[in-house]
ROKEMI-358488 format. One record per residue: residue number from 1; x, y, z of N, C-alpha, C, O in turn; residue in three letters. Coordinates in Angstrom, 1 decimal. Layout:
// residues N
+-------+--------+--------+--------+--------+--------+--------+--------+--------+--------+--------+--------+--------+------+
| timar |    n_x |    n_y |    n_z |   ca_x |   ca_y |   ca_z |    c_x |    c_y |    c_z |    o_x |    o_y |    o_z | miba |
+-------+--------+--------+--------+--------+--------+--------+--------+--------+--------+--------+--------+--------+------+
|   NUM |      X |      Y |      Z |      X |      Y |      Z |      X |      Y |      Z |      X |      Y |      Z |  ALA |
...
+-------+--------+--------+--------+--------+--------+--------+--------+--------+--------+--------+--------+--------+------+
END
This chain:
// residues 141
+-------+--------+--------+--------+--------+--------+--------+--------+--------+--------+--------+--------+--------+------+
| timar |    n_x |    n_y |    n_z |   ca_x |   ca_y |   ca_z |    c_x |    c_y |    c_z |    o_x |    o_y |    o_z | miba |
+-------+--------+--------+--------+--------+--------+--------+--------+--------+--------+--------+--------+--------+------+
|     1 |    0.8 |   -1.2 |    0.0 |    0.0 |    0.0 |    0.0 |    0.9 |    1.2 |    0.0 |    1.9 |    1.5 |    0.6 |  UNK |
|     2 |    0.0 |    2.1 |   -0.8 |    0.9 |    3.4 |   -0.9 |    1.0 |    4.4 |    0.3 |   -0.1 |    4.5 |    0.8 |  UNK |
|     3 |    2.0 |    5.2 |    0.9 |    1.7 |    5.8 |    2.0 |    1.1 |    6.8 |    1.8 |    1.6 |    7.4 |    0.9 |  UNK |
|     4 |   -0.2 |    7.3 |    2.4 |   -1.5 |    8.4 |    2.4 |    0.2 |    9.8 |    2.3 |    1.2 |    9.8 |    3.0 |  UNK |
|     5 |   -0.4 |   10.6 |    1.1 |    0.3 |   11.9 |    1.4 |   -0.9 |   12.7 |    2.1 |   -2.1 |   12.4 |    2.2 |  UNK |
|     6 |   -0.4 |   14.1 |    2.6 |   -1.1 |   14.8 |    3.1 |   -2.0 |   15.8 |    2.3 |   -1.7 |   15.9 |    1.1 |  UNK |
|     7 |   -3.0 |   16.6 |    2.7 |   -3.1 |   17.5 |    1.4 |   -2.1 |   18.9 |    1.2 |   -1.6 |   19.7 |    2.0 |  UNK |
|     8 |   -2.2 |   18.9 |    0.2 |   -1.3 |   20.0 |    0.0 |   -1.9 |   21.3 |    0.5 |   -0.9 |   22.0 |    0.8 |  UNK |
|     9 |   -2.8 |   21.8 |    0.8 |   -3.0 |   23.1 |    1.6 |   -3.3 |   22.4 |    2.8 |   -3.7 |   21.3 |    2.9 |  UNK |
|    10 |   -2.9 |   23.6 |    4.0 |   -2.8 |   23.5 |    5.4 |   -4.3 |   24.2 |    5.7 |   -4.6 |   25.4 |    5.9 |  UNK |
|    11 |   -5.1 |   23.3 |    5.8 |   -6.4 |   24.1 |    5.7 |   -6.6 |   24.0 |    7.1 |   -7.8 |   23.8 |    7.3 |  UNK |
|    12 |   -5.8 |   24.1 |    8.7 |   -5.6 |   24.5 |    9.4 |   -5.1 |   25.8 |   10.0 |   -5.6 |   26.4 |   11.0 |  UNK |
|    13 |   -3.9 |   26.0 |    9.2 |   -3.5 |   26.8 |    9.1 |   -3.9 |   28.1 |    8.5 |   -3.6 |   29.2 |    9.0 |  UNK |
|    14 |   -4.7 |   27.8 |    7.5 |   -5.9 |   28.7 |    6.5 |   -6.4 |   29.5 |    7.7 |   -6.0 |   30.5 |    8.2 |  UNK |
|    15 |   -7.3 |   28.7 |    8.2 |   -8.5 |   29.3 |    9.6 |   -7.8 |   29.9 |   10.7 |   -8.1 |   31.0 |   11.2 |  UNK |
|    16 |   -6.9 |   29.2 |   11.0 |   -6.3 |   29.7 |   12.1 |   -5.8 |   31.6 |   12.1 |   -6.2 |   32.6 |   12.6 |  UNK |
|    17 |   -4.5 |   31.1 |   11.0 |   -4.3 |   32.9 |    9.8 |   -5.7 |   33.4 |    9.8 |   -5.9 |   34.3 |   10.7 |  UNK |
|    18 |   -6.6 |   33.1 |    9.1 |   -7.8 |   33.8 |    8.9 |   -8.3 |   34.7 |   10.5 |   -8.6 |   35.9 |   10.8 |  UNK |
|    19 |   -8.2 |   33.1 |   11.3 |   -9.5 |   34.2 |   12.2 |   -8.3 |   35.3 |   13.5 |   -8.7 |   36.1 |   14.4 |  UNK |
|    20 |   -6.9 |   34.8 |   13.3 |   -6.1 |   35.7 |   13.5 |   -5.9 |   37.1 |   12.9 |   -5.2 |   37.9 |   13.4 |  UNK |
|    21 |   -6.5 |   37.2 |   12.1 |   -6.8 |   38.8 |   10.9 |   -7.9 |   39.2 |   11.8 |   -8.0 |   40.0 |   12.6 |  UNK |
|    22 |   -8.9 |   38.1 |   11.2 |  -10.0 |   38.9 |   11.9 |   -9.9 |   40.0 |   13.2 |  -10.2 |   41.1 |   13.3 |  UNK |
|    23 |   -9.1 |   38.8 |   14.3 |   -9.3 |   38.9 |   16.0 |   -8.3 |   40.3 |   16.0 |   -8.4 |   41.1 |   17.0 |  UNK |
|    24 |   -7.3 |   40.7 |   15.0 |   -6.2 |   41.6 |   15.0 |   -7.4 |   42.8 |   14.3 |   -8.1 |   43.4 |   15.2 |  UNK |
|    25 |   -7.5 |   42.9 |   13.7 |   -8.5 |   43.8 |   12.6 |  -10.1 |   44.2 |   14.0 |  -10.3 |   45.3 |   14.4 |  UNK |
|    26 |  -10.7 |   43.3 |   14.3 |  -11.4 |   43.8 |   15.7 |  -11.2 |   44.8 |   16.7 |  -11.9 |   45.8 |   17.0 |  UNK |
|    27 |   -9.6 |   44.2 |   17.4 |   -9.2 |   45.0 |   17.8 |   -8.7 |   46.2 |   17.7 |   -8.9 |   46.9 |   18.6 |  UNK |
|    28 |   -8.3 |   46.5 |   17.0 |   -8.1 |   47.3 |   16.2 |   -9.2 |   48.5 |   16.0 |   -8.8 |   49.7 |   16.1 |  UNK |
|    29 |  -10.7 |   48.1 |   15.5 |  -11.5 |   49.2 |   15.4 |  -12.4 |   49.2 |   16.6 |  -13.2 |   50.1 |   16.8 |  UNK |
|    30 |  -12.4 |   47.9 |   17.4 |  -12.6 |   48.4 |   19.1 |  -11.6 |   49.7 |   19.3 |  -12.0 |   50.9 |   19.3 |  UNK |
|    31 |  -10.6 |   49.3 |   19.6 |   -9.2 |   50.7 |   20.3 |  -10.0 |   51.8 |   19.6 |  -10.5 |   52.7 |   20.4 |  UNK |
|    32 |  -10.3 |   51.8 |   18.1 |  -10.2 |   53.4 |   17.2 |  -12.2 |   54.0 |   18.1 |  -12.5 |   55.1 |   18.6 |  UNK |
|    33 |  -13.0 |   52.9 |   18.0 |  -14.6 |   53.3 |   18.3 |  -14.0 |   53.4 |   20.0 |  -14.9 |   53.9 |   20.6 |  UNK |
|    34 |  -13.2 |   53.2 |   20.6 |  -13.2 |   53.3 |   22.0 |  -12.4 |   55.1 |   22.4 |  -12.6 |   55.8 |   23.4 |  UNK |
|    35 |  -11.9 |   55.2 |   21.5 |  -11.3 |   56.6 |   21.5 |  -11.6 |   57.8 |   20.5 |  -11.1 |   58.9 |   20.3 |  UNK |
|    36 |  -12.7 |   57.0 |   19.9 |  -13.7 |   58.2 |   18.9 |  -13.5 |   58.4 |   17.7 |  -14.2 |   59.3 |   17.1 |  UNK |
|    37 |  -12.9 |   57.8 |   17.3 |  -12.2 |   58.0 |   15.9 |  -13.9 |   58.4 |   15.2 |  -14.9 |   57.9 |   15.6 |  UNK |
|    38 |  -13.9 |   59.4 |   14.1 |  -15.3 |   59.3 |   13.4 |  -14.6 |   59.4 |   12.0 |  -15.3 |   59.3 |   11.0 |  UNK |
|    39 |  -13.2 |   59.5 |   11.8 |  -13.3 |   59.6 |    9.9 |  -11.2 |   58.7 |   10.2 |  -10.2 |   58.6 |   10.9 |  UNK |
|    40 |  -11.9 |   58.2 |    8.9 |  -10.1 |   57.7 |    8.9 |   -9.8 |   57.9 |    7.4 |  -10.6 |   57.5 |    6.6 |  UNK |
|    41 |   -8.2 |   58.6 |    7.1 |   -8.0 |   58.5 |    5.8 |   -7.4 |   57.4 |    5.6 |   -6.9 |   56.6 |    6.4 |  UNK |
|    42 |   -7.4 |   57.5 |    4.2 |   -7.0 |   56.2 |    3.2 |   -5.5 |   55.9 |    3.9 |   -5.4 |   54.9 |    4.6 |  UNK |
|    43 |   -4.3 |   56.6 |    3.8 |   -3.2 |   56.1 |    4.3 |   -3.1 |   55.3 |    5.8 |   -2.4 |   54.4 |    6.3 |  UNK |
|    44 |   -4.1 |   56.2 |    6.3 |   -3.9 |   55.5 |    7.8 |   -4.2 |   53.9 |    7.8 |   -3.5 |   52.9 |    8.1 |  UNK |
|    45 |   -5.6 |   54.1 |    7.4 |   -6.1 |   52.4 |    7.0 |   -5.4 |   51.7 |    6.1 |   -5.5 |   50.5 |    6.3 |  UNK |
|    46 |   -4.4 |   52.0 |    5.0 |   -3.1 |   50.8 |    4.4 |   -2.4 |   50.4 |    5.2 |   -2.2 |   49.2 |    5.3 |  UNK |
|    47 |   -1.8 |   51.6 |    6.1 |   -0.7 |   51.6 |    7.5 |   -1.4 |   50.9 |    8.2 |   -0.6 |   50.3 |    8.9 |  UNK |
|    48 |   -2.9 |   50.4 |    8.7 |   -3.3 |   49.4 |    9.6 |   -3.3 |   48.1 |    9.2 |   -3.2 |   47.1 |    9.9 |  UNK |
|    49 |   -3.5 |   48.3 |    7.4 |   -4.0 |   46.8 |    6.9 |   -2.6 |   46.3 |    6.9 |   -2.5 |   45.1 |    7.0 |  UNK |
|    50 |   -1.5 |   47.1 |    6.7 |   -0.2 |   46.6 |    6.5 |   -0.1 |   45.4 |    7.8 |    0.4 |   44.3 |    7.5 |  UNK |
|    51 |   -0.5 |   45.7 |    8.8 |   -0.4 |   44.7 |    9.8 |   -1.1 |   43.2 |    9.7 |   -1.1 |   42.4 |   10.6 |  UNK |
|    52 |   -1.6 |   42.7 |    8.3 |   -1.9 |   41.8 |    8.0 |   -1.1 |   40.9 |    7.7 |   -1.4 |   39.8 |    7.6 |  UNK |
|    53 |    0.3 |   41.6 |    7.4 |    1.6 |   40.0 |    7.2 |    1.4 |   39.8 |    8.1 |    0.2 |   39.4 |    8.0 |  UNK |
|    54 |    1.8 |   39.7 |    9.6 |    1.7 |   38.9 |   10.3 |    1.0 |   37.5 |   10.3 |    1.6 |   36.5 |   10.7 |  UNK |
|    55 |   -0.6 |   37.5 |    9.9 |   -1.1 |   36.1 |    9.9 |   -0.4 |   35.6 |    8.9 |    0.0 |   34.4 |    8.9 |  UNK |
|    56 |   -0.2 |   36.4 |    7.9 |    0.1 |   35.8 |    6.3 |    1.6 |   35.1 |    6.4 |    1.8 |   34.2 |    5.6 |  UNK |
|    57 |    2.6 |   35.4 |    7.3 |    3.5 |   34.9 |    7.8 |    3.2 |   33.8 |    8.6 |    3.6 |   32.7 |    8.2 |  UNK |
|    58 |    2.7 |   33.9 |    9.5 |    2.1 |   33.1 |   10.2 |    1.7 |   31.4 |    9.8 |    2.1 |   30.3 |   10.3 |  UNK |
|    59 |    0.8 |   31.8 |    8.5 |    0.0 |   30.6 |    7.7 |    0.9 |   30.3 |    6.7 |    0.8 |   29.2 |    6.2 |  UNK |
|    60 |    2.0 |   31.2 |    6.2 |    2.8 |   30.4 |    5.2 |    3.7 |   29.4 |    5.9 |    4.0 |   28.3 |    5.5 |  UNK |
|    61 |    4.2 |   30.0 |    7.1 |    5.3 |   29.3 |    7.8 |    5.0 |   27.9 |    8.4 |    5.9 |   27.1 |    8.8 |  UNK |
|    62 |    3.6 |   27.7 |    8.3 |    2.8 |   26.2 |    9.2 |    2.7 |   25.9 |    7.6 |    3.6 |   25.1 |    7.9 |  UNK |
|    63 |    2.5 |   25.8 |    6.6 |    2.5 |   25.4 |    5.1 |    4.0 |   24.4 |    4.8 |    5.2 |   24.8 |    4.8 |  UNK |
|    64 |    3.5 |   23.4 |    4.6 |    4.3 |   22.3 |    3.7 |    5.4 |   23.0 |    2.4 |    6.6 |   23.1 |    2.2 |  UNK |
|    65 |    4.4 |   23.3 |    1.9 |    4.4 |   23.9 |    0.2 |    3.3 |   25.1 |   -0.1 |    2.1 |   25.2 |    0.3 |  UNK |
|    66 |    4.1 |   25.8 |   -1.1 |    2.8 |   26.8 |   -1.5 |    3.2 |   28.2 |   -0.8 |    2.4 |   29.1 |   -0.9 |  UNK |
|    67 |    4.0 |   28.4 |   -0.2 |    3.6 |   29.3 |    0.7 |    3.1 |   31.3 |    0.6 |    3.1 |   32.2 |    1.4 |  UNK |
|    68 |    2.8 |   31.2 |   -0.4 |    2.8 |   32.3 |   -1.0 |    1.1 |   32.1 |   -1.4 |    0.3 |   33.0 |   -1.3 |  UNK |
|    69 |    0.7 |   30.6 |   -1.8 |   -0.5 |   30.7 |   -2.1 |   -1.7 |   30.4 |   -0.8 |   -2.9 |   30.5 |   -0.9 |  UNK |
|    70 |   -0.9 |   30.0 |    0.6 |   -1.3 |   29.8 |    1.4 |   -1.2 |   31.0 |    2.1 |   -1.9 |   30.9 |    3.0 |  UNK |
|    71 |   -0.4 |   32.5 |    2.0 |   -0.6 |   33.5 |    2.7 |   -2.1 |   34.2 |    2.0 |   -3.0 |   34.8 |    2.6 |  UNK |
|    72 |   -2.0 |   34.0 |    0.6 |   -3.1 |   34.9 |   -0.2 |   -4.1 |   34.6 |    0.3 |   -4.8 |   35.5 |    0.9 |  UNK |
|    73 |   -4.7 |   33.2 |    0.3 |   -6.0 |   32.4 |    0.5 |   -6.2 |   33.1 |    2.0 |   -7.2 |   33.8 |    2.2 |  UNK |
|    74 |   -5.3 |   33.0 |    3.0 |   -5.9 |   33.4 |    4.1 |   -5.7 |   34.9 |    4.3 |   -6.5 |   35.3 |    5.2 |  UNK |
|    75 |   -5.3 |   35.4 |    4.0 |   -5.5 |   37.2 |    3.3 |   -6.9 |   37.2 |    3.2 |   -7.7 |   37.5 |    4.1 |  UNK |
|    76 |   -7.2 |   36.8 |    1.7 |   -9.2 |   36.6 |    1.2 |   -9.8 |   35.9 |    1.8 |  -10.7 |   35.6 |    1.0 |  UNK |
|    77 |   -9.9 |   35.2 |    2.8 |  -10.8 |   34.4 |    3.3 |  -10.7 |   35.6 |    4.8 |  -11.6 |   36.2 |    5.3 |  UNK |
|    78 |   -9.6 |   35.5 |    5.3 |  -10.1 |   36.9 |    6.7 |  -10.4 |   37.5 |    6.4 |  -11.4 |   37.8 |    7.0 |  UNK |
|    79 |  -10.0 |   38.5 |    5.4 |  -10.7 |   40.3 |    4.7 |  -12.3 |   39.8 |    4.5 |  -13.2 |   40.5 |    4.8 |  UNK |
|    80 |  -12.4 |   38.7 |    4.1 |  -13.9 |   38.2 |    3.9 |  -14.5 |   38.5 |    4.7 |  -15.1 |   39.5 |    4.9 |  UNK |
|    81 |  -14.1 |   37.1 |    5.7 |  -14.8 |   37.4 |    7.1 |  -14.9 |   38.6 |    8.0 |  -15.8 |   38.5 |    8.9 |  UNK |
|    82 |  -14.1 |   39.9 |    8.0 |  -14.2 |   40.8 |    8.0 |  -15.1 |   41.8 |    7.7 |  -15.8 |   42.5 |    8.4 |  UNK |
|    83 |  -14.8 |   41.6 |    6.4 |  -16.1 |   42.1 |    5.9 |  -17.3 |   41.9 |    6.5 |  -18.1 |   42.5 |    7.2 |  UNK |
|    84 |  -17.2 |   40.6 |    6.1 |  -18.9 |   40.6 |    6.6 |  -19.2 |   40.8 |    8.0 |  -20.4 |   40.8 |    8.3 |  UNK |
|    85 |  -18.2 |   40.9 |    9.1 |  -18.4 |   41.6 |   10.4 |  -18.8 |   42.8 |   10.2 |  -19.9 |   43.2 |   10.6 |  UNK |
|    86 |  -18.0 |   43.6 |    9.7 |  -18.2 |   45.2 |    9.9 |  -19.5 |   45.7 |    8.8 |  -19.7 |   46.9 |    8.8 |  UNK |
|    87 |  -20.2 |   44.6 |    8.0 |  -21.4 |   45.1 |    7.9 |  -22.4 |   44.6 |    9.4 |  -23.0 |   45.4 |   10.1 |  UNK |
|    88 |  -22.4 |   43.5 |    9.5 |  -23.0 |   43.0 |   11.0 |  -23.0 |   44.5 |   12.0 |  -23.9 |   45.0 |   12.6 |  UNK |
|    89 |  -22.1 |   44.9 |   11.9 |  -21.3 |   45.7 |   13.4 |  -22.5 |   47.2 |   12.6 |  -23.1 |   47.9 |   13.4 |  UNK |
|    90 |  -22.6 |   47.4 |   11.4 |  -22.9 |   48.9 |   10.8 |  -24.4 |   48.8 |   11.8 |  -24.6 |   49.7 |   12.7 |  UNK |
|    91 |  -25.3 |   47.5 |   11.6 |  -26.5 |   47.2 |   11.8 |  -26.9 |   47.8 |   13.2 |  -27.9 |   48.5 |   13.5 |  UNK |
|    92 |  -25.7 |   47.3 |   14.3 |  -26.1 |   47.7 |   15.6 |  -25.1 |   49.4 |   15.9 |  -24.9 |   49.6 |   17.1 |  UNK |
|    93 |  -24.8 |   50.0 |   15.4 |  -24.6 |   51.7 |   15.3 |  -25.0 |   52.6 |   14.4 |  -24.5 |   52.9 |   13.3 |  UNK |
|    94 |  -26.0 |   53.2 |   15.2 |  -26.4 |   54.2 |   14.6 |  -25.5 |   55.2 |   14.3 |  -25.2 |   55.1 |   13.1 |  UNK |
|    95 |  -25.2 |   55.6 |   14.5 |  -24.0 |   57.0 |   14.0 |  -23.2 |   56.6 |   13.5 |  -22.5 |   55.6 |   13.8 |  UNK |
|    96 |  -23.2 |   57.5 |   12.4 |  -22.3 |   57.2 |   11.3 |  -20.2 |   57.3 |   11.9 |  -19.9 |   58.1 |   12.8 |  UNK |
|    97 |  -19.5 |   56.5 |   11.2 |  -18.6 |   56.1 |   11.9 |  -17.8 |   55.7 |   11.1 |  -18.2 |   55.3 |   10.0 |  UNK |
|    98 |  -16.1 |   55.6 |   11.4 |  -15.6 |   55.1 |   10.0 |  -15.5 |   53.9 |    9.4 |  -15.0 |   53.8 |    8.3 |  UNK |
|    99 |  -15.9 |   52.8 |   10.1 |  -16.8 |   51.5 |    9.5 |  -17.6 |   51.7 |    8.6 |  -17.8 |   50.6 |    8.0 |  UNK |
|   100 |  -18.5 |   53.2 |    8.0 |  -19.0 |   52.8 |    6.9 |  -18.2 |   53.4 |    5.7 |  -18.8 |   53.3 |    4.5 |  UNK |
|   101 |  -16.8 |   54.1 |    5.9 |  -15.8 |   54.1 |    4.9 |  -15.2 |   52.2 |    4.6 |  -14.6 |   51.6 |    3.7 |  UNK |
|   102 |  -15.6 |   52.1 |    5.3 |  -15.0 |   50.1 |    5.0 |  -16.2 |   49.4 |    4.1 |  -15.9 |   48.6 |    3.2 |  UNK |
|   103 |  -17.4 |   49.6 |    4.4 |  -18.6 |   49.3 |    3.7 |  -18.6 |   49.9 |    2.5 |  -18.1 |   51.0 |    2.1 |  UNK |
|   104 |  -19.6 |   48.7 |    1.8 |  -19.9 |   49.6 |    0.5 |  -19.1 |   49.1 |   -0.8 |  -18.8 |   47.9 |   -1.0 |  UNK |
|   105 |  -18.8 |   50.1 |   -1.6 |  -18.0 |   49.9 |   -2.1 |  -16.3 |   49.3 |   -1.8 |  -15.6 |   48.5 |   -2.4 |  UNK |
|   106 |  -16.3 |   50.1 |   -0.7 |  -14.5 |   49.5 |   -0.2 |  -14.6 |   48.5 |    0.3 |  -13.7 |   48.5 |    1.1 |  UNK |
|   107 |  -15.3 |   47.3 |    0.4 |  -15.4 |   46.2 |    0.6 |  -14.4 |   45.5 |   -0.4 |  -13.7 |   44.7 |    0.1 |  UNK |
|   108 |  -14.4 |   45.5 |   -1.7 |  -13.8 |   45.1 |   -2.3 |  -12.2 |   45.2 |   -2.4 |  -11.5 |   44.3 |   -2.9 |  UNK |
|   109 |  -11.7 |   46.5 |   -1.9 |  -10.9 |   46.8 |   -1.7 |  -10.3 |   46.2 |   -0.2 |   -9.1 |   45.9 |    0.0 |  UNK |
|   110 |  -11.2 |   46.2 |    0.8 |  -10.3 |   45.4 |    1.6 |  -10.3 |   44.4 |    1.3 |   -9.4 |   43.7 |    2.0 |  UNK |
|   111 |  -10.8 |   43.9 |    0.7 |  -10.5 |   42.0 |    0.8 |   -9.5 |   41.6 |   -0.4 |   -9.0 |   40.6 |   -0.8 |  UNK |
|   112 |   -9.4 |   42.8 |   -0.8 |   -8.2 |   42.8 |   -1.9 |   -6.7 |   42.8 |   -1.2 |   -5.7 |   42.1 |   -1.0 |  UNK |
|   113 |   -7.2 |   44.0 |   -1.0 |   -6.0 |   43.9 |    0.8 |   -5.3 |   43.0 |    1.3 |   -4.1 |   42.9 |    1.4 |  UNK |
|   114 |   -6.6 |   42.1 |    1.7 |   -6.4 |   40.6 |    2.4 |   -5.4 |   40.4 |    1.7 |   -4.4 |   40.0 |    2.4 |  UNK |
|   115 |   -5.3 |   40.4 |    0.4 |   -4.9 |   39.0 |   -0.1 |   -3.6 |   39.3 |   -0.2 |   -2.7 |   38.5 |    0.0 |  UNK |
|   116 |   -3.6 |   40.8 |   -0.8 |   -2.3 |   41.3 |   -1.3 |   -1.0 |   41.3 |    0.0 |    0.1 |   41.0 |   -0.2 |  UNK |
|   117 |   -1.4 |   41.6 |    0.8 |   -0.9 |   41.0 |    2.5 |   -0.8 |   40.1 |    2.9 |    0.3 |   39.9 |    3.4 |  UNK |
|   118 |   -1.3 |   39.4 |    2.9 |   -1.1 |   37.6 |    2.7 |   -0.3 |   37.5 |    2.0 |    0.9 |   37.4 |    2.4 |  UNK |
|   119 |   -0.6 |   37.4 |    0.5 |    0.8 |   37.3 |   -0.5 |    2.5 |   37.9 |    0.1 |    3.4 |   37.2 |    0.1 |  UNK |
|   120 |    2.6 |   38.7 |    0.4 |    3.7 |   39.2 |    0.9 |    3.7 |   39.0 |    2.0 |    4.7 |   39.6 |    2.4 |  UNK |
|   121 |    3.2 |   38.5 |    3.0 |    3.5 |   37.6 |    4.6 |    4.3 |   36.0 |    4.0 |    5.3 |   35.3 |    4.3 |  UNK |
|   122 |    3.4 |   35.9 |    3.0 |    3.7 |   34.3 |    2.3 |    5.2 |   34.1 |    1.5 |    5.8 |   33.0 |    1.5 |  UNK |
|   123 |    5.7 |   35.8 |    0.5 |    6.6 |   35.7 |    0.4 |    7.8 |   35.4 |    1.4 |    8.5 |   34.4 |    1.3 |  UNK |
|   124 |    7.6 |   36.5 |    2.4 |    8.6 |   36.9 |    3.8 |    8.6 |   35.5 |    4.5 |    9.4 |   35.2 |    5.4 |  UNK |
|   125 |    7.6 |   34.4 |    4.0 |    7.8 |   33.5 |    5.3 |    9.0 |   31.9 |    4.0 |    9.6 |   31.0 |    4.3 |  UNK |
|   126 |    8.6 |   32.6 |    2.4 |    9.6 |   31.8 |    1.7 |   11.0 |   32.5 |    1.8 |   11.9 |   31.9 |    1.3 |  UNK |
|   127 |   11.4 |   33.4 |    2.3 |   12.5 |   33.6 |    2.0 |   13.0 |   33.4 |    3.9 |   14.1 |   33.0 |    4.1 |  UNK |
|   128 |   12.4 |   33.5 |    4.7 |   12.5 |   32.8 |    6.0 |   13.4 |   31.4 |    5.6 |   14.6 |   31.1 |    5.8 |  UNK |
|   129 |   12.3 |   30.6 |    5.0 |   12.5 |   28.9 |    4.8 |   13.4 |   28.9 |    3.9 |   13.9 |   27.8 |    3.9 |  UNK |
|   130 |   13.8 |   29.5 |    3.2 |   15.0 |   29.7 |    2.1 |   16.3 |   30.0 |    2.9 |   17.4 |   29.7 |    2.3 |  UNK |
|   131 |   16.4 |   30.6 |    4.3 |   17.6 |   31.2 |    4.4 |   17.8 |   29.9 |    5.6 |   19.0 |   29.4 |    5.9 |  UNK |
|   132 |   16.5 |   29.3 |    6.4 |   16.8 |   27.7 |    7.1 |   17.3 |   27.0 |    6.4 |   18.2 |   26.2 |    6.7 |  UNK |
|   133 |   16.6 |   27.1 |    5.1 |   18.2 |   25.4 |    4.4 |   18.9 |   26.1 |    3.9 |   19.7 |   25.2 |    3.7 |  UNK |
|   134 |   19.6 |   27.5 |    3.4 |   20.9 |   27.6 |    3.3 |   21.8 |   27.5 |    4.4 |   22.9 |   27.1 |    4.2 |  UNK |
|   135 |   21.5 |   27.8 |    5.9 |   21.8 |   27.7 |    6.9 |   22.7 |   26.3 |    7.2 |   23.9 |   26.2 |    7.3 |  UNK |
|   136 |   21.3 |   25.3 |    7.3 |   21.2 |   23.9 |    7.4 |   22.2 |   23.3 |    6.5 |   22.9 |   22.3 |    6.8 |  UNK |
|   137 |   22.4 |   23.8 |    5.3 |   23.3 |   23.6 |    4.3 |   25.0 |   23.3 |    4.1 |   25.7 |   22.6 |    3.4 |  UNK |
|   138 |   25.4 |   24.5 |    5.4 |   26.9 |   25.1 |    5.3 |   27.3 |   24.3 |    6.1 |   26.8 |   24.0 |    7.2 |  UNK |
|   139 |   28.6 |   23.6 |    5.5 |   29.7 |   22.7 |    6.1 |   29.9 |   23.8 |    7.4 |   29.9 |   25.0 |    7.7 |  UNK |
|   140 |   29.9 |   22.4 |    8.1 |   30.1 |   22.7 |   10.0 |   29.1 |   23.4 |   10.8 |   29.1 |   24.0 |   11.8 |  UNK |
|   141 |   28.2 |   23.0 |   10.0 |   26.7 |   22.9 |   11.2 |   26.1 |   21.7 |   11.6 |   25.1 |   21.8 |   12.4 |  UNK |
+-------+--------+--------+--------+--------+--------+--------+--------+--------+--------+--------+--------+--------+------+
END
């Protein structure tokens, strides 16, 4: 009998990354609605989303193989889930707030985000694993 391989995506890893975006991304506009924030510009929110390598790092580094396709997927699958929180969240506040600069049309745009963050978490975590086996590599280790 042949030995079972595993599957090639870490679809553990996927969710985990994922609802790590999420729980980071929450917090995040808890802090901002807890100290009033009512308008945010566009740079500030890239400079927050930027903090999305981290899961994307995260999820490529627990990855077999792929790792670049395994930061993306969980990029667009948290910006998703996101999303669809901060429409949930619009429903129970009334006053307008900068969650509905996230809604809407820029929905698309963050989950674009997702991914594009992921992808470069995913890169950063191949060239991580790239510089472990050159390491592993050099006579006299």
């Amino acid at each position: 009998m042949a030995a079972e391989q595993p599957p090639f995506m870490n679809y553990r890893a996927l969710l985990l990354g994922a609802l790590m975006l999420v729980a980071l991304s929450l917090g995040l506009i808890v802090l901002a609605l807890w100290l009033g924030v009512q308008q945010a510009t566009a740079p500030q929110l890239l400079t927050l989303s930027a903090l999305w390598v981290a899961p994307g790092i995260f999820t490529a580094l627990k990855a077999r193989d792929g790792r670049l396709l395994h930061g993306m997927a969980m990029g667009l699958i948290g910006a998703l889930l996101l999303s669809l929180l901060i429409h949930l969240m619009l429903y129970s506040m009334p006053q307008p707030t900068f969650l509905q600069q996230l809604a809407g049309d820029k929905t698309v745009v963050v989950i674009i985000l997702g991914g594009l963050w992921g992808a470069i978490g995913g890169i950063f975590a191949e060239i991580v694993q790239l510089r472990r086996t050159r390491k592993a590599q050099k006579p006299g280790r």
